[in-house]
C-alpha positions, 0 to 999 in steps of 0.5 A: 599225368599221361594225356589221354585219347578220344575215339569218335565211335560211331553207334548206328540207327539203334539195332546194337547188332550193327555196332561195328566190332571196332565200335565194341571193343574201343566201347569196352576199353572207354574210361569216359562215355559221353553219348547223345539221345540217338544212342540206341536203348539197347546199345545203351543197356550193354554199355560197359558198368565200369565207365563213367557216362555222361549225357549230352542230349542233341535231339533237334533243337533239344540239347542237354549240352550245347556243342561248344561245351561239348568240344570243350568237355572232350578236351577237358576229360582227355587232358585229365587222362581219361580214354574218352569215347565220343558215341554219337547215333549212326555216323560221326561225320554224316550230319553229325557235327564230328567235324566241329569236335575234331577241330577242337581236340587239334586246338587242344592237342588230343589225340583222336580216332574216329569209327565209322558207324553204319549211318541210318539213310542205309540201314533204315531203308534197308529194314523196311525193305528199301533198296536205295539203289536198284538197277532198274529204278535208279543208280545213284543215291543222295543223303540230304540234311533236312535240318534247318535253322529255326525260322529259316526255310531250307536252303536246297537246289531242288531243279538238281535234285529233280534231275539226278533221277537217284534215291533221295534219303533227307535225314533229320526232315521231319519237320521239312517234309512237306516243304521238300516235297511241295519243292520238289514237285514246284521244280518238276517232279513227278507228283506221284513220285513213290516217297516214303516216311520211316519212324524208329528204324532198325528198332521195335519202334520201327513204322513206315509210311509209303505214299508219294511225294504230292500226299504224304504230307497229309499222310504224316499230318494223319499218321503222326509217326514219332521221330526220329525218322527219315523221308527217302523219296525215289522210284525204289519205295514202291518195293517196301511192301514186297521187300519188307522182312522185319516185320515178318519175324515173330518178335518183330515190334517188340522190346525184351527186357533181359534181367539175368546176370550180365555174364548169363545174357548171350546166349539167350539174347541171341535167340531172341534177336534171331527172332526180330525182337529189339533186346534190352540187356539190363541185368537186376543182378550181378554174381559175386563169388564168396571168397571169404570162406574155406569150406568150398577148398577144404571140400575139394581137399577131401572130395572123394568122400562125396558120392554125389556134387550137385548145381542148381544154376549155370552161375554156380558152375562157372563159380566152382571151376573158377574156384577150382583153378583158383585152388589148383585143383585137378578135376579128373578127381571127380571122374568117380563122383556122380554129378546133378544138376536142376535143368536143362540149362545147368546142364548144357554149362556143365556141359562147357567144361567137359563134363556131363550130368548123371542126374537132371529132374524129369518132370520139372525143373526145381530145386523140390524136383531135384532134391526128390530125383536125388533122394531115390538116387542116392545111397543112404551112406553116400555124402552129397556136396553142393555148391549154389548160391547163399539165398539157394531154395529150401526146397532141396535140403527138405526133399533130400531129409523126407524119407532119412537123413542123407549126410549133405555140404550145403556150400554157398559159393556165391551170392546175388547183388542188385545192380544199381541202375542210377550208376550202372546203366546209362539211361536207365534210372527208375523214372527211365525203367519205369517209363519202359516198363509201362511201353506195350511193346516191352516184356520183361523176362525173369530167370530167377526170384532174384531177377524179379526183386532186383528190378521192381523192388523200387516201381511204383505198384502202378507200374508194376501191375502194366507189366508184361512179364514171363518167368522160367519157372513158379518160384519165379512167378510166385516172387512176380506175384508178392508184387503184384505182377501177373505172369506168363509161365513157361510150361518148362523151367529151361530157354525153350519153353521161355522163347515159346512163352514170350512169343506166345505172349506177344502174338497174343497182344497183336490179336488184341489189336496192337496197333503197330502190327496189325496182322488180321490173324484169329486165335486159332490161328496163333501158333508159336513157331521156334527156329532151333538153336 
């Protein structure tokens, strides 16, 4: 058996945007994920459905795996020809015990990479608005364990420290905080020294604490900001208040649950990212082509008796191109058909493939809707094909048979599967699911009834009745609603109108006064303000 290779990948603070490009692709090609509690939610959600993962914890004095066996377990999996990653929260080799793992791959003959990971004592200071250097504050930067061993104190030069007059950023120093600053200011510092506590950087859990070196420990006492954290004491955190950037996104503090197909995700996770939300992509769903029909083929065989092709969804164009390279079939013999699609979004998929609609509904964007625009459009002899999902509404074949009878192929081409989560998703188990679908920062956003069935079908009613939750369009919400969840609604069934309706949502929470982002702003005063696509 081939020996395989194991990759030190390092994960970041948390924000799966500052996954590096190297960090993504060696991720995607893994046959073994082996991660530790500091990966971030959202990294966690695009880990790749195929790889095994297996979690080992290492969270202060908490590990689901001690490190030996960790070691021991990379050599063993790369022995039995797995291509292991080894995905650890920010860098590997800052305070995170990569060193230790490299000696044992050399003992054990692995073949090994490491991928630096953009480490947290920069990145965190840099979302709360902290430049760890500034020429006219400081011009060197020290990064500090501030772990130490239970029952020992730190073992730390605190005259040195006081006398490089740079930045200092402890990692892992919760705990030690105010032993580091009673320290500090024992060997000399400055008592009102600007120092800074930051809880959860980079994700919608992110707070601040600035205060300085003498009263931040009580401050911490009071505001009991949960880990993991960093303390970064120097001159620069006075600048957090008018540096600060992330919280003034309009989605800044909050979770948005994404439940559309995996391959659906991009597009609409980059807008929400844009707007300073943390994006968990955790698909409900998975599309699966139907192959085991003819009739999708024989249609293409014979399709200049249709007058019209119609799609109801951005899936069920992808599927039909695909099926037509499969077929070898030569789209310029559609140029004479006339072509409809549901909405907006259906429409800018089609759009992909170089093709534009004839048709999409005006007032509102459903299957009814199209089904009634269709029927005024088409000619009582002219042959309607289409092609959507086996579970496809109702709605249209009623609309389009009112009035008369139009001679329709309804052809399913694909069909929607749960995705099972206890496999699939690395840290998202129903306990886990459940546990964020009761967080106040999260909501969940459903593009489909299918979304909505795949991810609450198993939570308890309790749960589901916490939920903050907007759907695309009333089919949707009324699916929400068999389960007892109240939804926002989006006033249009496209991305839009969807953007608008969590923002909208999310202001609303902070007028009731959620307390990590607090803004003093009235009702009148909420407006929902959507940067262009």
């Amino acid at each position: 058996m081939e020996q395989g290779k194991v990759w030190l990948v390092g994960a970041g603070p948390g924000d799966a945007e500052l996954l590096t490009q190297k960090a993504v692709r060696v991720l995607q090609e893994a046959d073994v994920i082996v991660y530790d509690a500091l990966v971030g939610q959202a990294i966690l959600a695009k880990l790749p459905e195929e790889a095994d993962k297996i979690y080992v914890g290492k969270r202060s004095s908490h590990h689901a795996m001690p490190q030996e066996e960790i070691s021991q377990c990379l050599v063993r999996l790369a022995k039995q020809g797995k291509n292991v990653v080894r995905l650890k929260g920010g860098d590997p080799f800052l305070f995170g015990r990569g060193g230790e793992e490299i000696e044992e791959l050399i003992r054990g003959g692995i073949d090994y990479e490491v991928v630096p990971g953009v480490t947290s004592a920069l990145a965190v200071p840099a979302y709360n608005g902290i430049p760890v250097t500034h020429r006219d504050y400081c011009s060197s930067l020290h990064i500090i364990t501030g772990h130490k061993r239970q029952g020992q104190p730190l073992r730390l030069d605190y005259e040195a420290l006081c006398r490089m007059n740079g930045t200092l950023v402890f990692l892992m120093g919760v705990a030690a905080a105010p032993e580091i600053c009673r320290g500090l200011i024992d060997a000399g510092m400055d008592p009102q020294m600007p120092a800074a506590l930051l809880s959860q950087g980079t994700t919608a859990g992110q707070r601040r604490l600035v205060s300085n070196v003498s009263e931040l420990p009580q401050r911490m006492q009071e505001e009991k900001l949960p880990t993991p954290a960093i303390l970064v004491i120097g001159k620069v955190c006075a600048l957090a208040e008018e540096f600060a950037w992330l919280e003034k996104l309009p989605l800044a503090g909050t979770k948005v649950v994404l439940t559309r197909p995996r391959q659906r995700m991009e597009r609409l996770s980059k807008r929400f990212r844009a707007l300073g939300a943390e994006v968990l992509e955790l698909p409900s769903i998975r599309i699966c082509p139907i192959s085991e029909t003819d009739r999708l083929q024989a249609a293409l065989e014979q399709i200049e008796q249709y007058g019209w092709l119609v799609f109801t969804s951005p899936s069920g164009i992808d599927v039909f191109f695909e099926r037509c390279l499969e077929y070898h079939f030569d789209i310029r013999r559609l140029s004479a058909i006339k072509i409809a699609v549901i909405g907006s979004g259906t429409a800018r998929q089609l759009e992909q493939h170089g093709l534009y609609p004839d048709l999409i509904p005006q007032e509102e964007y459903s299957a009814a809707a199209l089904g009634d625009a269709l029927a005024k459009q088409a000619g009582a002899a002219e042959k309607i094909l289409i092609a959507r999902a086996e579970a496809g509404s109702p709605d249209l074949l009623a609309r389009l048979q009112k009035d008369f009878i139009h001679p329709v192929d309804d052809i399913a081409i694909y069909r929607t599967e749960a995705v099972d989560r206890e496999s699939e998703n690395a840290g998202f188990d129903l306990t886990a699911m459940e546990t964020l679908a009761e967080d106040e920062r999260a909501v969940f956003v459903f593009t489909s009834a299918s979304t909505v069935r795949g991810t609450v079908k198993k939570m308890t009613p309790d749960v589901r009745a916490r939920m903050r939750v907007v759907c695309i369009g009333e089919r949707t919400e009324e699916e929400a609603r068999r389960y007892g969840i109240a939804a926002q609604v989006a006033e249009q069934a496209d991305e839009d109108s969807l953007v608008e309706a969590v923002v909208f949502m999310d202001q609303m929470q902070i007028h009731k006064g959620r307390p990590e982002n607090e803004t003093g702003r009235t009702e009148t005063e909420i407006h929902v303000s959507i940067p262009p696509t």
